[in-house]
C-alpha beads as a LAMMPS data file, in Angstrom:
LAMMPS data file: protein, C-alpha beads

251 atoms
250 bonds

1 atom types
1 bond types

-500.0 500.0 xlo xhi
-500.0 500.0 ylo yhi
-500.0 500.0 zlo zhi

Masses

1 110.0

Atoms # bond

1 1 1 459.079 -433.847 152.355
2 1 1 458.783 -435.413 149.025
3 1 1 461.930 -436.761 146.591
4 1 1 461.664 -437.080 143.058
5 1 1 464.856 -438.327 141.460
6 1 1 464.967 -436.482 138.354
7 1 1 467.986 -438.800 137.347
8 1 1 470.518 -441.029 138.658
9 1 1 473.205 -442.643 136.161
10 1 1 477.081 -442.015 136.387
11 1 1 478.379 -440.250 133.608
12 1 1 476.186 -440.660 130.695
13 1 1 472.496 -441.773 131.237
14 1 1 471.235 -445.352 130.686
15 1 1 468.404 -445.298 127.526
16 1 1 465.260 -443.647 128.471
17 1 1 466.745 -441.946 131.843
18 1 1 468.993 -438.975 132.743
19 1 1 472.434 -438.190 134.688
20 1 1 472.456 -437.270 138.632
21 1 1 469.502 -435.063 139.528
22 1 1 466.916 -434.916 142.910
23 1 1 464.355 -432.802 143.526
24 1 1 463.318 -432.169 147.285
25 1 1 459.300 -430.709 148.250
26 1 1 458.960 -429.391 151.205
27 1 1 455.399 -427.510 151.195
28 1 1 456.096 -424.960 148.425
29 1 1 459.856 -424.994 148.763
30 1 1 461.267 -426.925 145.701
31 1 1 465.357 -427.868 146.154
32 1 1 467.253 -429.461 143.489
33 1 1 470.219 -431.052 144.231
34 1 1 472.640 -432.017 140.452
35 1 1 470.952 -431.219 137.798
36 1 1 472.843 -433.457 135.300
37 1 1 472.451 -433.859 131.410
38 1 1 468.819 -435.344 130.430
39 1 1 467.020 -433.737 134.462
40 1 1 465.633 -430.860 132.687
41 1 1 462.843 -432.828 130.633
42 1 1 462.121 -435.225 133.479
43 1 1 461.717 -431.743 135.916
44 1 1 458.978 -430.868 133.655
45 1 1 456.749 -433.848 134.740
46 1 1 457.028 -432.937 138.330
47 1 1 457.236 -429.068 138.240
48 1 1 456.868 -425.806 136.442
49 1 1 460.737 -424.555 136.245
50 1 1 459.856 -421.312 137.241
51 1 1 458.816 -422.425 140.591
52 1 1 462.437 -423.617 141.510
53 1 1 463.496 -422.228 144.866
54 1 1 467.042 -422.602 144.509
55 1 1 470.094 -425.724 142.891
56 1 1 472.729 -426.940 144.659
57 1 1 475.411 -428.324 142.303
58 1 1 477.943 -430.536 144.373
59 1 1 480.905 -430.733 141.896
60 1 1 481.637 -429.076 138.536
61 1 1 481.212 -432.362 136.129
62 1 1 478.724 -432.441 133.305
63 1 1 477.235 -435.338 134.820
64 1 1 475.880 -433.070 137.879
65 1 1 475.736 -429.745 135.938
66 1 1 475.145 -430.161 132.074
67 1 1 471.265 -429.182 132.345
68 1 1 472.203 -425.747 134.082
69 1 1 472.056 -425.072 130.988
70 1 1 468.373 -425.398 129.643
71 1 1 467.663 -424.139 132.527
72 1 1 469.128 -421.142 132.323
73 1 1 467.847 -420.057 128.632
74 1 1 464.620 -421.103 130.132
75 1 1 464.335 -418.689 132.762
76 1 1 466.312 -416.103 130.781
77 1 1 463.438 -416.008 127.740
78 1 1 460.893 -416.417 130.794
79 1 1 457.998 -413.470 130.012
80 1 1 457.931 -413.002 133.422
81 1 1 461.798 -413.075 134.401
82 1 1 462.154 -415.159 137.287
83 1 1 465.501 -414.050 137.355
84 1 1 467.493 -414.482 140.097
85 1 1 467.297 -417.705 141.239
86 1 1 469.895 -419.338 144.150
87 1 1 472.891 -421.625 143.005
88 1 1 475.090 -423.217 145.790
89 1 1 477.767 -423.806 143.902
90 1 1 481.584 -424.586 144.233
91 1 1 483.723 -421.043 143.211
92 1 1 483.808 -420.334 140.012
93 1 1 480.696 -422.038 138.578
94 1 1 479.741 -419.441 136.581
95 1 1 483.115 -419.086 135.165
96 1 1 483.137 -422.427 133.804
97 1 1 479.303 -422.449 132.788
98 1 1 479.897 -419.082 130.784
99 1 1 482.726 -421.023 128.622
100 1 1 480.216 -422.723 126.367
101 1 1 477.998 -419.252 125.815
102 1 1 478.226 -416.835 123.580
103 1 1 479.364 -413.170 125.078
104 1 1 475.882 -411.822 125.371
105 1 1 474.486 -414.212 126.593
106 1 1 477.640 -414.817 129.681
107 1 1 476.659 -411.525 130.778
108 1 1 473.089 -412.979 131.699
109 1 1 474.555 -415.394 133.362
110 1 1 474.985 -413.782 137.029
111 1 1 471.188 -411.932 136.713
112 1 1 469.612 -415.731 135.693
113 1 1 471.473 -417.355 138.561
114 1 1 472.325 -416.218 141.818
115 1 1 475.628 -417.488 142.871
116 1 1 476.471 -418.363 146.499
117 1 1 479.590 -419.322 146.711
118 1 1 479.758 -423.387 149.293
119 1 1 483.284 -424.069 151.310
120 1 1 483.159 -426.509 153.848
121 1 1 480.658 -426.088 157.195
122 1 1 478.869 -423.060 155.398
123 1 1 475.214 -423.707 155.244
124 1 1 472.009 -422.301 153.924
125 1 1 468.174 -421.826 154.432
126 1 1 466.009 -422.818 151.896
127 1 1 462.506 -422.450 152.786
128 1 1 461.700 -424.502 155.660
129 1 1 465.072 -426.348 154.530
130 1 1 468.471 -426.453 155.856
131 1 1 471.473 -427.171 153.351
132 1 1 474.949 -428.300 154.642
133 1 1 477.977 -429.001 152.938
134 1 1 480.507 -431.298 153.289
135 1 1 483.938 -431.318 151.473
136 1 1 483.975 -434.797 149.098
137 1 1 487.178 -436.556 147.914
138 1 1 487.003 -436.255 144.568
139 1 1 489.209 -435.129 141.570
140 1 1 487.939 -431.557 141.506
141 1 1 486.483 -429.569 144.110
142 1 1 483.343 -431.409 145.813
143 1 1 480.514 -431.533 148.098
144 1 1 478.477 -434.132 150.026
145 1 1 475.237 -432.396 150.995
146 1 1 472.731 -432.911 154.051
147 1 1 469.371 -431.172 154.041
148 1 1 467.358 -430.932 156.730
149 1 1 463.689 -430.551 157.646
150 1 1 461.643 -430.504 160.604
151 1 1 461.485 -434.058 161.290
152 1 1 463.664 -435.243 158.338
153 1 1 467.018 -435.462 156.791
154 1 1 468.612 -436.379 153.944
155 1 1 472.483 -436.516 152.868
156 1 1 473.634 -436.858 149.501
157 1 1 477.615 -438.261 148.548
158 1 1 477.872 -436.607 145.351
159 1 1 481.026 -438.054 144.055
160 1 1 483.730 -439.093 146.153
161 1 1 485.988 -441.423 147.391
162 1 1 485.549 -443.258 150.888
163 1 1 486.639 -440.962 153.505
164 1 1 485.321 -440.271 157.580
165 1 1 483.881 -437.221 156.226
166 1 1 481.137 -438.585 154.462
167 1 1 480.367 -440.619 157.514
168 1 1 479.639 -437.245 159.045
169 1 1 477.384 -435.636 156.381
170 1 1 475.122 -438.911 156.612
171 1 1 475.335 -439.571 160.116
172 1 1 471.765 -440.718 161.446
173 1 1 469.988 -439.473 157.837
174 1 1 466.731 -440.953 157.650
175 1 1 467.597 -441.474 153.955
176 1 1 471.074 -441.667 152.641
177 1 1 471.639 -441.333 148.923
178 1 1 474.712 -442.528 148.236
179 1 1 476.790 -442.828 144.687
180 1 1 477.595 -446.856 144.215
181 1 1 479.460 -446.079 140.898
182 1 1 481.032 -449.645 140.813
183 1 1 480.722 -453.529 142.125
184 1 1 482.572 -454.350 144.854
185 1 1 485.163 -455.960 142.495
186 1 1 486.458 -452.817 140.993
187 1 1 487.299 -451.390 144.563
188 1 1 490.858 -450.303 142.901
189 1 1 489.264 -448.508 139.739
190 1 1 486.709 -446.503 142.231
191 1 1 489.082 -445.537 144.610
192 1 1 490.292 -442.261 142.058
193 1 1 487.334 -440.857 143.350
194 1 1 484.124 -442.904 143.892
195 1 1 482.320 -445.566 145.787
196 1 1 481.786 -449.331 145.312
197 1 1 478.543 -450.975 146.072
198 1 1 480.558 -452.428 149.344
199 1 1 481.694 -448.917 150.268
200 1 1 478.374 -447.540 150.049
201 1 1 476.668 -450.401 152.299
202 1 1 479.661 -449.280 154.908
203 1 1 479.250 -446.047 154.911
204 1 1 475.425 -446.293 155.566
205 1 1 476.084 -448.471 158.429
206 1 1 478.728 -446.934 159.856
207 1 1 477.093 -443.317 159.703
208 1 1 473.424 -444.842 161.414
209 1 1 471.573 -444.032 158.399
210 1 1 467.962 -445.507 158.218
211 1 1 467.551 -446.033 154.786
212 1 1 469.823 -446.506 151.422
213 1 1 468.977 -445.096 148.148
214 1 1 472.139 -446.337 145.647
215 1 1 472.728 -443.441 142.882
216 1 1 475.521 -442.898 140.634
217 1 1 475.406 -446.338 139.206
218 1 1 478.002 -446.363 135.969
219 1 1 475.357 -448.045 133.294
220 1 1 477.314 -450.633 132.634
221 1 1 477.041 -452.442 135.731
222 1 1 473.780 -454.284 137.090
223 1 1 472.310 -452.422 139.307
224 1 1 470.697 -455.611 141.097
225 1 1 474.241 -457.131 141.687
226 1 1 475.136 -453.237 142.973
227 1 1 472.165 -453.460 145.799
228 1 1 472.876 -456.875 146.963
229 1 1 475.946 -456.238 147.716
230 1 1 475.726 -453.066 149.419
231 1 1 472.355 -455.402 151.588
232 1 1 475.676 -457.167 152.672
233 1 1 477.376 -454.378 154.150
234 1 1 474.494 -452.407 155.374
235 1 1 472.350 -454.849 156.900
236 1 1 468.731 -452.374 156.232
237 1 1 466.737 -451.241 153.208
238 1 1 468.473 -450.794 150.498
239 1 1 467.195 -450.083 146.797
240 1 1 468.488 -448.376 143.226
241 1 1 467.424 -445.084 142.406
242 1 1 465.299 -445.655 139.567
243 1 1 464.266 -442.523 136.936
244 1 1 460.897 -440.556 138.443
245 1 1 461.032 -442.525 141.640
246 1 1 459.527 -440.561 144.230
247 1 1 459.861 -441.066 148.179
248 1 1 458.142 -439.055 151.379
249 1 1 459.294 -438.343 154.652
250 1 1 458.484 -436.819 157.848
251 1 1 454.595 -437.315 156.470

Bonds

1 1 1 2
2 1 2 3
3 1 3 4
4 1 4 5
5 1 5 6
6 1 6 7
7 1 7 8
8 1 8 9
9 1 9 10
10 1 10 11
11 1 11 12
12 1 12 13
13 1 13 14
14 1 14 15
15 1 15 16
16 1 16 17
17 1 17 18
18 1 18 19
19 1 19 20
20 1 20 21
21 1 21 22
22 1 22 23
23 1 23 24
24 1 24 25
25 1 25 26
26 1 26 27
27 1 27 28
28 1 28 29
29 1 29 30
30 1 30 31
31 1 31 32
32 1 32 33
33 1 33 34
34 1 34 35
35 1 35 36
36 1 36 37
37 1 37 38
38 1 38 39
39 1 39 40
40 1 40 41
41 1 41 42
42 1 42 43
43 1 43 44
44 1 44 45
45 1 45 46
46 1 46 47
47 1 47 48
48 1 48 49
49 1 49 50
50 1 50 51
51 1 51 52
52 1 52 53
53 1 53 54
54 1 54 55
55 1 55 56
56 1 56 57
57 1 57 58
58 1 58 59
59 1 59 60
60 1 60 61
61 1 61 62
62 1 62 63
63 1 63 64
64 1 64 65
65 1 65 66
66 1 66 67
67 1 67 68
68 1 68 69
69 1 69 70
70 1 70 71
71 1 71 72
72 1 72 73
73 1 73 74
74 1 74 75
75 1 75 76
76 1 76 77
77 1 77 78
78 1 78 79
79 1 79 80
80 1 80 81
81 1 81 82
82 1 82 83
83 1 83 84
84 1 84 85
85 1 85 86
86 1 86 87
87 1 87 88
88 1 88 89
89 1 89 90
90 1 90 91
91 1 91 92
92 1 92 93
93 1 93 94
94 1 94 95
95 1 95 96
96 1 96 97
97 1 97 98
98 1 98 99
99 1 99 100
100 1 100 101
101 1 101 102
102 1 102 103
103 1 103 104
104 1 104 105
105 1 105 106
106 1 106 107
107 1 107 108
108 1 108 109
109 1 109 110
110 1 110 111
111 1 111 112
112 1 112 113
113 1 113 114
114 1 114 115
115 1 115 116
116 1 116 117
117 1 117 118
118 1 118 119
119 1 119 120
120 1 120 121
121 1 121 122
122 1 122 123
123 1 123 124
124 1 124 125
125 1 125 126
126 1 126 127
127 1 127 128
128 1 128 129
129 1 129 130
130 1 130 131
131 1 131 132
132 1 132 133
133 1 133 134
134 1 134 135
135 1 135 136
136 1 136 137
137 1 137 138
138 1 138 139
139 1 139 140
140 1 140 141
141 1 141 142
142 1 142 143
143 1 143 144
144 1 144 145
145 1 145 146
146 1 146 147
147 1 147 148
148 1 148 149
149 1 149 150
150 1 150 151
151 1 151 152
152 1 152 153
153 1 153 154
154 1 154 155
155 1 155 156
156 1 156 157
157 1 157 158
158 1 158 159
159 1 159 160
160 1 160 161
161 1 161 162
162 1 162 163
163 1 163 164
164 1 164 165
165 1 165 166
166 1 166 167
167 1 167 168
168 1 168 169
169 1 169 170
170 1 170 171
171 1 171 172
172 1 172 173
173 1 173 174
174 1 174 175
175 1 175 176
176 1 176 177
177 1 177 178
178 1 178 179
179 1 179 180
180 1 180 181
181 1 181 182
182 1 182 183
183 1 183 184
184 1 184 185
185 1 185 186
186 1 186 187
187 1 187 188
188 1 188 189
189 1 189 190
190 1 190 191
191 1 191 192
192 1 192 193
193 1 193 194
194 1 194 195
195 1 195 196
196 1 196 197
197 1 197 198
198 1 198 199
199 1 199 200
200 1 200 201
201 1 201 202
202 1 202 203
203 1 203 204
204 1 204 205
205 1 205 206
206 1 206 207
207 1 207 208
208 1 208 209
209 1 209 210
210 1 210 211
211 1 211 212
212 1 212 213
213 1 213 214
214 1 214 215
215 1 215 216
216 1 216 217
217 1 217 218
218 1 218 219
219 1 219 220
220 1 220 221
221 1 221 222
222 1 222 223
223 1 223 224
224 1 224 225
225 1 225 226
226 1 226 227
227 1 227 228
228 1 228 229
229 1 229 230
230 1 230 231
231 1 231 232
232 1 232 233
233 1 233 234
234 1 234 235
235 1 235 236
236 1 236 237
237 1 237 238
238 1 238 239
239 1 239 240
240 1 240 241
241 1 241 242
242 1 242 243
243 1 243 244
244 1 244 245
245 1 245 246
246 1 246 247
247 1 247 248
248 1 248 249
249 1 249 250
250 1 250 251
């Protein structure tokens, strides 16, 4: 399995990079997991859009969503109409998508994208891939996601607040990617609804995961001052998604 991270910033995207985005190879099986505001461009490095097997969106904030949108006129002006194309999204995605389109164009909406409808402990096959969900403690409706190969996994926090739960969708993940929206300082501030650095480090440790990849990072903060202290906590490898970074497993 290959990861490209399409983007990885909280909220808006640091100069030059994009919001929360990660795209997952697994032989010709291509996964996306977020595809937040700026992940569209970067996509078109690694693949042709039309090749897409399906999106997983984990919560309903721009910041994981906003580039549904290219992506949808895309493959709606498409010659060949690869219509039809999976999104695991929370209820009501398309709903809330359709808002910012015009009334023709919301009627394309459900023959671009298939919704299927995520609650907690559904899952799906992707390919060769298997997608879990987790319910997330966030301020709206939210997912952590594990994905799983056949002699890989991967778990992804989306947003969310520290909770057992997300112990579960990581535990023993052979790569954890994990929001680390704040230091450890602003433990407080994150607890609405996100990590800290600190938490992060925990949660890895606690769940068995083998490796740490640090998303989410608000650009503010330094993201070299957000991996050393989530080193502290975890104890293994531990690095800062960085834009077009690309990782293999199971190879």
């Amino acid at each position: 399995m290959r990861l490209t991270v399409l983007g990885a910033s909280a909220t808006y995207p640091r100069p030059g990079e994009a919001c929360n985005g990660y795209l997952l190879q697994e032989k010709d099986t291509y996964l996306i997991l977020d595809f937040g505001n700026g992940c569209m461009s970067f996509l078109a490095r690694a693949l042709d859009f039309a090749r897409i097997s399906a999106v997983a969106i984990s919560h309903l904030h721009v910041d994981h969503f906003a580039d549904l949108y290219p992506l949808f006129y895309a493959l709606r002006f498409h010659p060949e109409r690869p219509w039809g194309l999976p999104l695991y999204a929370p209820d009501g995605a398309l709903e809330v998508l359709g808002r910012l389109l015009g009334e023709e164009s919301r009627t394309f909406l459900p023959r671009v994208f298939s919704h299927r409808v995520i609650s907690p402990g559904c899952g799906f096959e992707v390919g060769g891939m298997r997608l879990s969900f987790y319910p997330a403690r966030h301020n709206v409706e939210a997912y952590h996601f594990r994905v799983e190969g056949g002699n890989w996994s991967v778990a992804y926090s989306g947003d969310t607040a520290y909770h057992d739960g997300l112990l579960d969708a990581a535990r023993g993940a052979d790569l954890f990617l994990c929001e680390a929206t704040m230091p450890r300082a602003y433990e407080k501030e994150a607890s609405i609804g996100h990590l800290t650095s600190r938490q992060a480090g925990e949660a890895a440790r606690l769940a068995g995961a083998a490796e740490l990849i640090l998303v989410h990072i608000w650009p503010a903060f330094d993201r070299r001052v957000i991996v050393r202290e989530a080193e502290e906590e975890f104890g293994g490898p531990v690095r800062a998604a960085r834009q077009d970074m690309r990782l293999s497993l199971g190879e």
